[in-house]
DRENVEX-773978 format. One record per residue (C-alpha): residue number from 0; residue in three letters; x, y, z. Coordinates in Angstrom, 1 decimal, decimal comma. Last residue first. Example, Ala and Ser with C-alpha at 12.3 -4.5 7.8 and 13.67 -1.06 7.14 Angstrom:
# residues 2
> i aa X Y Z
> 1 SER 13,7 -1,1 7,1
> 0 ALA 12,3 -4,5 7,8
This chain:
# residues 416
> i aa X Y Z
> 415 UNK 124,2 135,1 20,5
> 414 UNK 123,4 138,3 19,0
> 413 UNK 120,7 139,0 22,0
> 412 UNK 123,8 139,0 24,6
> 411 UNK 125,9 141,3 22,5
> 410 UNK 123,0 143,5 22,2
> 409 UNK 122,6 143,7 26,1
> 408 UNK 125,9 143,7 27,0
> 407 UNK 128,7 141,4 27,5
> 406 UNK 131,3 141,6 30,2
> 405 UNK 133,7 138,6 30,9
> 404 UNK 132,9 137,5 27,1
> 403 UNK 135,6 139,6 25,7
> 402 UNK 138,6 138,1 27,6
> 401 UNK 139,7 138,1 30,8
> 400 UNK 142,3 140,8 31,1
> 399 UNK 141,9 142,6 28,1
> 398 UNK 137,9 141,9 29,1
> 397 UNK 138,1 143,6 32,7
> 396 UNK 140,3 146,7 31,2
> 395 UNK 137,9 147,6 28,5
> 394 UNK 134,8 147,5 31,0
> 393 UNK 136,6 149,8 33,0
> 392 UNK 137,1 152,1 29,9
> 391 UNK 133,5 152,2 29,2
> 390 UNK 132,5 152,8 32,7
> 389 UNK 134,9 156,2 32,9
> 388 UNK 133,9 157,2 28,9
> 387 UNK 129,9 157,0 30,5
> 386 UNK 131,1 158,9 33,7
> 385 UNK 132,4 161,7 31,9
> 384 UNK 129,7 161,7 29,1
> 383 UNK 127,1 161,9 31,8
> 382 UNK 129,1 164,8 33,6
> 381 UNK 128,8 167,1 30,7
> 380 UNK 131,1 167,6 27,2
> 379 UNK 133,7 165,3 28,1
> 378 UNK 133,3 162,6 25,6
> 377 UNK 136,7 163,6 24,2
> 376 UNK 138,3 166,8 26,0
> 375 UNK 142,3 165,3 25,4
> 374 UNK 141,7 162,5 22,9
> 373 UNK 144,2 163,3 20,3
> 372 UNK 142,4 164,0 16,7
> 371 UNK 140,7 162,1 14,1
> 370 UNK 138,4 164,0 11,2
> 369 UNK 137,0 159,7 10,8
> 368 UNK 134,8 157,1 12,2
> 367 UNK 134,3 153,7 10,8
> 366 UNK 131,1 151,5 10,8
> 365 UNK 130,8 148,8 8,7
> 364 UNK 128,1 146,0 7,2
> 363 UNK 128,0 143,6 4,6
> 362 UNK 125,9 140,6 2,9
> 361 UNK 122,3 143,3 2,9
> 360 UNK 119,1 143,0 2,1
> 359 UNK 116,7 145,8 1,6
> 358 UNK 113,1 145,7 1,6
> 357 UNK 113,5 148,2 4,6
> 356 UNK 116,4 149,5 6,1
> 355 UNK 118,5 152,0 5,1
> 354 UNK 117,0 155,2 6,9
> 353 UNK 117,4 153,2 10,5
> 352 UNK 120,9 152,5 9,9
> 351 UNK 121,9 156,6 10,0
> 350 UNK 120,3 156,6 13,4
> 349 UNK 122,4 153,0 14,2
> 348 UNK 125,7 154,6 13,0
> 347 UNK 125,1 157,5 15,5
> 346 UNK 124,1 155,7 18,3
> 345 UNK 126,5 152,5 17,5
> 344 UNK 129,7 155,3 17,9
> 343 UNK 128,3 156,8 20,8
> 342 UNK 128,1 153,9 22,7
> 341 UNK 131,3 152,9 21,3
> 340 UNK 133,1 155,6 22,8
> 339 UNK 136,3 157,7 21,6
> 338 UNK 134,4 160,5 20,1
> 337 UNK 135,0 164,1 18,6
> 336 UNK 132,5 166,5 19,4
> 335 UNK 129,4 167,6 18,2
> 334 UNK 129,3 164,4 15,8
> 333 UNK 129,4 164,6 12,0
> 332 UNK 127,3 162,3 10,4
> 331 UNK 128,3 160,5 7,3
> 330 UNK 126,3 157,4 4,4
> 329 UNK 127,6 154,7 2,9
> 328 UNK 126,0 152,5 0,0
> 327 UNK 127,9 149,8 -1,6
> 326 UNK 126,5 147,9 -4,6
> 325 UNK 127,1 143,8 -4,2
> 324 UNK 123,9 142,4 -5,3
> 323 UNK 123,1 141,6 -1,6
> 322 UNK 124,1 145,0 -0,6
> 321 UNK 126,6 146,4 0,8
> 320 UNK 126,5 148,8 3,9
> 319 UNK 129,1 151,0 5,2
> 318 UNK 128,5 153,7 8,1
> 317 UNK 130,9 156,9 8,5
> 316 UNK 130,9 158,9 11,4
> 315 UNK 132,7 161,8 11,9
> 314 UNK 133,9 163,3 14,8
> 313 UNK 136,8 161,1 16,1
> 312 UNK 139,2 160,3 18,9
> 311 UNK 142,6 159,2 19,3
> 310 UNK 144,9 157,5 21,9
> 309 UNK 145,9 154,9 19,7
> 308 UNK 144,7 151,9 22,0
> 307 UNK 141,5 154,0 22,8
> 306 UNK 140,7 154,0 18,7
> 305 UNK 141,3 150,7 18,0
> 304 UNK 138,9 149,5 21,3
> 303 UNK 136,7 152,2 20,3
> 302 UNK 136,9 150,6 16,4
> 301 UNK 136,2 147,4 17,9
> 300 UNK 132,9 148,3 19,5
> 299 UNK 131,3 149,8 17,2
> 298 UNK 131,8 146,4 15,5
> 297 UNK 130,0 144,6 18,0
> 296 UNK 127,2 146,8 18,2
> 295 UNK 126,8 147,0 14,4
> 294 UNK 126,4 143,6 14,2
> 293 UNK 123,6 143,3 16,8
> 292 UNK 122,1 146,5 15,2
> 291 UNK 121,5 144,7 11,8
> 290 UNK 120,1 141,9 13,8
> 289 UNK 117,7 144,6 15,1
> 288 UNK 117,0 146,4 11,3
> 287 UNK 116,0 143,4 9,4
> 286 UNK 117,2 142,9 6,0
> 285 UNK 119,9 140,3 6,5
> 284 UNK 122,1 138,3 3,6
> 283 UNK 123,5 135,3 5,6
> 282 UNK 126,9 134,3 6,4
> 281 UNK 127,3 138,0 6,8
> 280 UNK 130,2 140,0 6,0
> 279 UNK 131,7 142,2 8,8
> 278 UNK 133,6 145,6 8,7
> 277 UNK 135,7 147,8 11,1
> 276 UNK 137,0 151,4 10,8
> 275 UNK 139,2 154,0 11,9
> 274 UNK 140,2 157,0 10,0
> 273 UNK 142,5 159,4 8,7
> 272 UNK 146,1 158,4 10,9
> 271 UNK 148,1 161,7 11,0
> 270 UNK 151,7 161,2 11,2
> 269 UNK 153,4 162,6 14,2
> 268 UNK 155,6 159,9 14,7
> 267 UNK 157,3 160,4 11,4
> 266 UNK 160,1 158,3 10,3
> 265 UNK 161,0 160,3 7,1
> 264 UNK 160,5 160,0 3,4
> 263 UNK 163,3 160,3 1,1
> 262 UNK 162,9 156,6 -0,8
> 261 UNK 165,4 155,4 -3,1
> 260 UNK 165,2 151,5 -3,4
> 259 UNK 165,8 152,0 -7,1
> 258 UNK 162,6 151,4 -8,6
> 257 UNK 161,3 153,2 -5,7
> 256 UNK 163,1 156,1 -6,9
> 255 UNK 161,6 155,4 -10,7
> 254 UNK 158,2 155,0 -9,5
> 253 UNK 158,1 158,3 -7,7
> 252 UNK 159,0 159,6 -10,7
> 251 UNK 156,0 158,4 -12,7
> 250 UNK 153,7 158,6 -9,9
> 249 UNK 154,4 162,9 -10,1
> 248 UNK 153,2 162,4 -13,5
> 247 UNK 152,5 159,0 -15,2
> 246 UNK 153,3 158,9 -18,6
> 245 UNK 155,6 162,3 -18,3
> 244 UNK 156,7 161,4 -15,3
> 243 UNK 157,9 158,4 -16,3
> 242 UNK 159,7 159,8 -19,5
> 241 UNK 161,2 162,3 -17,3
> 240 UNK 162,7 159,3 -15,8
> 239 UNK 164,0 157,5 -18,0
> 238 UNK 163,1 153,8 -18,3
> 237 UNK 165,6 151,2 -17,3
> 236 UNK 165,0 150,5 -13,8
> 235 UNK 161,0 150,6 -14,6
> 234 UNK 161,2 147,5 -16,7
> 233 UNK 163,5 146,1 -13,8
> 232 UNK 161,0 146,4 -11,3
> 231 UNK 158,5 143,7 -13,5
> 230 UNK 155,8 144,4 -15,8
> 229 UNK 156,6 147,7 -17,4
> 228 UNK 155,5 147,1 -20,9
> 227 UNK 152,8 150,1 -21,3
> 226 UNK 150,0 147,6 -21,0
> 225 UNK 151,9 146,2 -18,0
> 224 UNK 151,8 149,7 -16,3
> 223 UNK 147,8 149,7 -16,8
> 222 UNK 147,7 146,1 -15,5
> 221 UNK 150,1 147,1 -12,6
> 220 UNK 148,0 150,3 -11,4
> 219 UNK 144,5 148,5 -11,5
> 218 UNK 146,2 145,5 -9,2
> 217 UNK 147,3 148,1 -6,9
> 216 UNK 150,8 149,8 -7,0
> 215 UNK 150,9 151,5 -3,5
> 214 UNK 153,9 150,1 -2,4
> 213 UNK 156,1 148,6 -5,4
> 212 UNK 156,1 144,8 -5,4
> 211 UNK 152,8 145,3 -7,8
> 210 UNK 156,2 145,8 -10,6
> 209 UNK 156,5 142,4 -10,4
> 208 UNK 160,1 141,5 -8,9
> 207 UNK 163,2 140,7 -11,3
> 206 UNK 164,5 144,3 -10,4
> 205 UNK 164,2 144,4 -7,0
> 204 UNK 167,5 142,8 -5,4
> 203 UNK 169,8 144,1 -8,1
> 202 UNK 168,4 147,6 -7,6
> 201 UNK 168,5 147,3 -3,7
> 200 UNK 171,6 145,8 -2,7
> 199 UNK 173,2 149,4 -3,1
> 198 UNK 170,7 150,8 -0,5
> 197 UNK 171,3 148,2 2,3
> 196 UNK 168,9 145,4 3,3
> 195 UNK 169,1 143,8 6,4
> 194 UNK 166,6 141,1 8,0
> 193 UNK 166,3 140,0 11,5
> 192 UNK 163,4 137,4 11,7
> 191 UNK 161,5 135,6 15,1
> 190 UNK 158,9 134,6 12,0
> 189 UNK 159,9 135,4 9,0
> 188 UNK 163,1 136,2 7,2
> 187 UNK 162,2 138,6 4,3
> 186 UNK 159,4 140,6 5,6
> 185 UNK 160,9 142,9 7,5
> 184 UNK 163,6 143,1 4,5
> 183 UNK 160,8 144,7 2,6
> 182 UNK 159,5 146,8 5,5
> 181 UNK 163,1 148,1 5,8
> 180 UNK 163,9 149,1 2,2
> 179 UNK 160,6 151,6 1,6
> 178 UNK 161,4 152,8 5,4
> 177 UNK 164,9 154,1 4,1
> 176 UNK 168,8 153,4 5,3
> 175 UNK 168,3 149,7 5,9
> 174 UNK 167,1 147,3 8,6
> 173 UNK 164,3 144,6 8,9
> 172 UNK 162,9 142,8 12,2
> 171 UNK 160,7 140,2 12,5
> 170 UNK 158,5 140,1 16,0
> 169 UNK 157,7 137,5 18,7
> 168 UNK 155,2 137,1 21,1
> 167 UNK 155,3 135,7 25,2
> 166 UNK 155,2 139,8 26,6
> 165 UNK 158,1 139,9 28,7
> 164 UNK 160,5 137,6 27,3
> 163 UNK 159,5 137,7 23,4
> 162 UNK 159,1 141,2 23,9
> 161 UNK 162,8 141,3 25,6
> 160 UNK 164,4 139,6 23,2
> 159 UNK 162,9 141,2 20,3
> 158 UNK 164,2 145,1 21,8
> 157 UNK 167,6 142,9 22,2
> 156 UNK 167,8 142,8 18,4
> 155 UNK 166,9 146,2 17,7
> 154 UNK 169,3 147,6 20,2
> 153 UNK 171,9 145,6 18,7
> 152 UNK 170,9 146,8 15,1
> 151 UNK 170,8 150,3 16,2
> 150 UNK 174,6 150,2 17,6
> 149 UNK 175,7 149,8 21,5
> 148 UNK 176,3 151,8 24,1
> 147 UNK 172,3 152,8 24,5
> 146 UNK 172,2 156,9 24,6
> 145 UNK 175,8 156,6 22,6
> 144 UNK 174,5 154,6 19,6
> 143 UNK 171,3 156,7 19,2
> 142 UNK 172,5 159,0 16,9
> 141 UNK 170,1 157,6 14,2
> 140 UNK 167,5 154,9 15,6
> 139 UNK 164,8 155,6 13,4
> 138 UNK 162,0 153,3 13,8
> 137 UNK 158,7 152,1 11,4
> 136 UNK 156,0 150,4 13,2
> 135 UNK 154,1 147,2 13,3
> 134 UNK 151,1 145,5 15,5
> 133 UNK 148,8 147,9 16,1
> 132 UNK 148,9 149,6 13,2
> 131 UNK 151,1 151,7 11,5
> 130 UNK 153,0 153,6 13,5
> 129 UNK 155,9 155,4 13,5
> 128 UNK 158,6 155,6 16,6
> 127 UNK 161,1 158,8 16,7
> 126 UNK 160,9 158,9 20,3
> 125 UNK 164,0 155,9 20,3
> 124 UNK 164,7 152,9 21,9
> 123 UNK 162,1 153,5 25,1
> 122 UNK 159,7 154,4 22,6
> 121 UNK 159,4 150,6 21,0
> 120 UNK 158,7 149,2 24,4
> 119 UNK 156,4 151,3 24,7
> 118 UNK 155,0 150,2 21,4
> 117 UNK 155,1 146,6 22,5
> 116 UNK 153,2 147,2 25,2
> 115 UNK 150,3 149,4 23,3
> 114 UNK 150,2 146,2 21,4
> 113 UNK 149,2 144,0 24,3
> 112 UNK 146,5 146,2 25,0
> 111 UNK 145,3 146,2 21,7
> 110 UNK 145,7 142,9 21,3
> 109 UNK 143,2 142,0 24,8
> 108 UNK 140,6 144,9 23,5
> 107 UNK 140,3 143,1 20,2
> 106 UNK 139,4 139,7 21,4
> 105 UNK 139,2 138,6 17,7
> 104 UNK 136,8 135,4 17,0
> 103 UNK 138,8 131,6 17,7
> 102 UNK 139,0 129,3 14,8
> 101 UNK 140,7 126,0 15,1
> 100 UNK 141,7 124,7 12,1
> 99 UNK 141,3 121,3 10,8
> 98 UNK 139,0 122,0 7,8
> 97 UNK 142,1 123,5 6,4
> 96 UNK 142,2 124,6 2,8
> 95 UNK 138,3 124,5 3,3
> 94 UNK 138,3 126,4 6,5
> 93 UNK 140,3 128,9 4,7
> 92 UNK 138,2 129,3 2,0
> 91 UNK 134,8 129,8 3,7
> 90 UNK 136,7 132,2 5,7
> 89 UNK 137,3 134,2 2,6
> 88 UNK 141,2 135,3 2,9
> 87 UNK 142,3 138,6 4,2
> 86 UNK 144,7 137,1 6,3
> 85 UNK 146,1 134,2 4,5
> 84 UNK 145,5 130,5 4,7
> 83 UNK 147,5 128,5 2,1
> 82 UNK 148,2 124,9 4,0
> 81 UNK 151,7 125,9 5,0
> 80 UNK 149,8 129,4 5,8
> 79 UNK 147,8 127,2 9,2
> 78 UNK 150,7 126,5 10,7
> 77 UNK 152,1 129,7 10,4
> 76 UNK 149,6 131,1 12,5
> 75 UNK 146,3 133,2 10,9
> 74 UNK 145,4 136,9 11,1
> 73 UNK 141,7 138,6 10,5
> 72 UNK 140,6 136,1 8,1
> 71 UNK 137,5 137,1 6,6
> 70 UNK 133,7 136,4 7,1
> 69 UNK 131,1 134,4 5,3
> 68 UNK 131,9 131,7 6,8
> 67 UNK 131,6 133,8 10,0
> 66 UNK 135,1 134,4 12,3
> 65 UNK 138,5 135,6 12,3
> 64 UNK 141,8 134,0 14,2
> 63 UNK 142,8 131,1 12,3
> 62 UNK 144,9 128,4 13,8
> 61 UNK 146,8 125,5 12,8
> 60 UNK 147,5 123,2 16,0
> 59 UNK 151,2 122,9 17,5
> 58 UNK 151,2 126,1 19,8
> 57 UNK 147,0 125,5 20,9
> 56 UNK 147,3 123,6 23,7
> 55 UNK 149,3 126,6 25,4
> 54 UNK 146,5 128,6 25,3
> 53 UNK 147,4 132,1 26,2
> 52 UNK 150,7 132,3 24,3
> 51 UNK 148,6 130,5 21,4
> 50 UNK 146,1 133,5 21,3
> 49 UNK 148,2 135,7 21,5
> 48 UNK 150,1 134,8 18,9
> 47 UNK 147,1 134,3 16,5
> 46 UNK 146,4 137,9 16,8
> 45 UNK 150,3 138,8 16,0
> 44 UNK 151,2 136,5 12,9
> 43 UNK 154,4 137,8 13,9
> 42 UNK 154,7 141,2 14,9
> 41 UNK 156,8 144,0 12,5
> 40 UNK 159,3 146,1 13,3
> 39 UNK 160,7 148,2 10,7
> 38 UNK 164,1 150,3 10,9
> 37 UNK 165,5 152,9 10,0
> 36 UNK 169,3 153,3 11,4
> 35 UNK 172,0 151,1 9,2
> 34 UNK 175,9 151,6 9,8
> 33 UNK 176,5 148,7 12,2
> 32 UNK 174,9 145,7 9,6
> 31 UNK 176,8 147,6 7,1
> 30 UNK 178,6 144,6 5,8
> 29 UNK 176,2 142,1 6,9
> 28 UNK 175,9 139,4 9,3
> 27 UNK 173,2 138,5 11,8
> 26 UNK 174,0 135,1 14,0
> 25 UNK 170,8 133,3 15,2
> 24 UNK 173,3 129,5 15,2
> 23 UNK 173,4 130,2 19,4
> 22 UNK 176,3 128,8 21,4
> 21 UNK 176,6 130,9 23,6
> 20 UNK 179,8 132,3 23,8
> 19 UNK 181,0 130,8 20,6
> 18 UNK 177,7 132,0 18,7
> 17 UNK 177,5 130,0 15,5
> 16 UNK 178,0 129,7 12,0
> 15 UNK 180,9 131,2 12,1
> 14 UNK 182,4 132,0 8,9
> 13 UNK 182,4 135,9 9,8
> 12 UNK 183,7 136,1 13,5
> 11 UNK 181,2 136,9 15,7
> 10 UNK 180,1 139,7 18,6
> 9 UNK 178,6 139,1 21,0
> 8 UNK 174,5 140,3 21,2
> 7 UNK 173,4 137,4 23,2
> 6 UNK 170,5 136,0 21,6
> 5 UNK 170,6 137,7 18,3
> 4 UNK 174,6 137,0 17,8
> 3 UNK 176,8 139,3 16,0
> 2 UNK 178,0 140,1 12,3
> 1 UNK 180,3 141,8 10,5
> 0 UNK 181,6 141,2 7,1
């Protein structure tokens, strides 16, 4: 069995139990620990990080990064999940699991800045880097062994030294042969985690999992599958294939790989992300058009913050209402060029706002923008645009550094 140390990358003898030149019990064993490539990095609990790195008198305290009762949960420490806060979670519900919590609302422009770090950081391992959000990515390290003398799981462990070093957050890491095997083994050994999962571990390691394990299997998906008597992995380990794909169709098989831990899909950095969007729910059903516009601001805002920290751009702009009996409405406009801005961003949404008020109320509101592209000749189309994108980016750079409320604008300031 091999193995090595996470915090000084020796190598160790397999009953250790800790690191003879340092001392260290983070020792990493596997049999093809040395063998494995793809990896998946993952941040932990990466909002609420922040947040604690830059307030010190918040480490021991449960925190919940989000904001509204009526709101969600946008991240939450580990302090705060021993109590049963998840991300995702009503924050009506969180707050009642534990009223002790400190809530803070996102500082978007500050993660995005600090995730743009960690991806460079992820580059200078390997150019074969795939996102998927600001805070994790897939790797593949293959042939890299001679461009950094030691093996991809070394590299990968001394990648989380360094963040943790340089930038004051940790990540989990998982390694295996396929993406599919890696974000599962990302998750298995939270937080400051270094997981491995090889291919013929998989079956035995799936199969008493529900069958909503798989990626992609939603709770519609696993009742129709349970009506057919595949409730768990193993259900789907034993069927035949054809007869999946028969059932199912092209699903079906890709079912039974998964099933398996085989999946064929590469790292891709070039994969195309479809849109960018950001939502709110109210604490209060609104009708009125301005403090619909106050909202509207602010999330504008986050999806140009999203957008500028991925380097893309949009042309199409989606807005997102519910109602207060819970129907959605949304309605498009397709811009003359693409768009990184929030200014242009609220225009359009707040034009396509106008035709929706009325008698109306509404518990929900979101603006996304979509047909994405790289940013080269966004917002460029006269001088105004030019020296609007040149103020907005400045603006971005003063409240990464000092926070959202070092520059608020007009909007903004009427909303509070």
């Amino acid at each position: 069995m091999t193995a090595f140390c996470r915090d000084c990358s020796a190598d160790a003898s397999d009953p250790a139990t800790r690191c003879r030149p340092c001392g260290s019990p983070r020792l990493v064993r596997h049999a093809d620990l040395h063998r494995l490539a793809i990896a998946h990095i993952d941040c932990d609990a990466f909002y609420a990080t922040i947040e604690k790195r830059d307030d010190p008198t918040l480490i021991d305290k449960p925190l919940i990064v989000g904001g509204g009762k009526r709101g969600v949960v946008a991240t939450c420490c580990y302090i705060a999940r021993i109590f049963g806060v998840r991300s995702a979670m009503p924050m009506f519900e969180a707050l009642r699991r534990c009223p002790n919590a400190t809530v803070i609302k996102p500082n978007m422009a500050k993660y995005a800045a600090v995730g743009r770090q960690v991806r460079e950081a992820m580059f200078k391992l390997t150019p074969q880097v795939e996102p998927l959000s600001i805070d994790e990515a897939f790797l593949d390290l293959t042939g890299t062994e001679r461009l950094h003398g030691m093996s991809p799981a070394k590299a990968l462990a001394r990648l989380a030294r360094e963040v943790e070093r340089d930038l004051g957050i940790t990540v989990s890491i998982g390694l295996s042969s396929n993406k599919f095997l890696a974000k599962i083994a990302s998750d298995l050994d939270k937080p400051r985690g270094f997981a491995v999962l090889a291919p013929v571990e998989a079956p035995a390691f799936l199969a008493e999992k529900p069958v909503g394990f798989i990626y992609g299997v939603g709770a519609v998906s696993a009742a129709r599958l349970a009506q057919d008597g595949f409730r768990i992995i193993a259900d789907l380990q034993r069927a035949d294939e054809h007869d999946l794909t028969r059932r199912y169709g092209v699903e079906g098989s890709r079912l039974w790989r998964l099933a398996r831990g085989i999946d064929d899909r590469r790292v891709d950095p070039e994969r195309e992300t479809k849109s960018i969007s950001a939502e709110t729910t109210f604490e209060r059903d609104i009708a009125d058009l301005r403090p619909l516009e106050q909202h509207l601001w602010a999330l504008s805002e986050k999806v140009s913050v999203r957008l500028k920290a991925y380097a893309l751009a949009g042309s199409t702009i989606t807005l997102k209402l519910k109602t207060n009996d819970f129907k959605i409405r949304t309605r498009a406009r397709s811009l003359a060029g693409p768009t990184q801005l929030a200014g242009r961003i609220f225009e359009a949404g707040r034009d396509l706002l106008r035709h929706e008020t009325g008698r109306t109320r509404f518990r929900l509101i979101g603006i996304g923008v979509s047909q994405l592209e790289e940013t080269h000749g966004a917002d460029l189309a006269d001088l105004l645009d030019a020296r609007t994108a040149k103020a907005e980016h400045a603006v971005d750079a003063l409240r990464a550094k000092f926070g959202r409320d070092a520059v608020v604008k007009g909007l903004a300031i009427e909303e509070e």
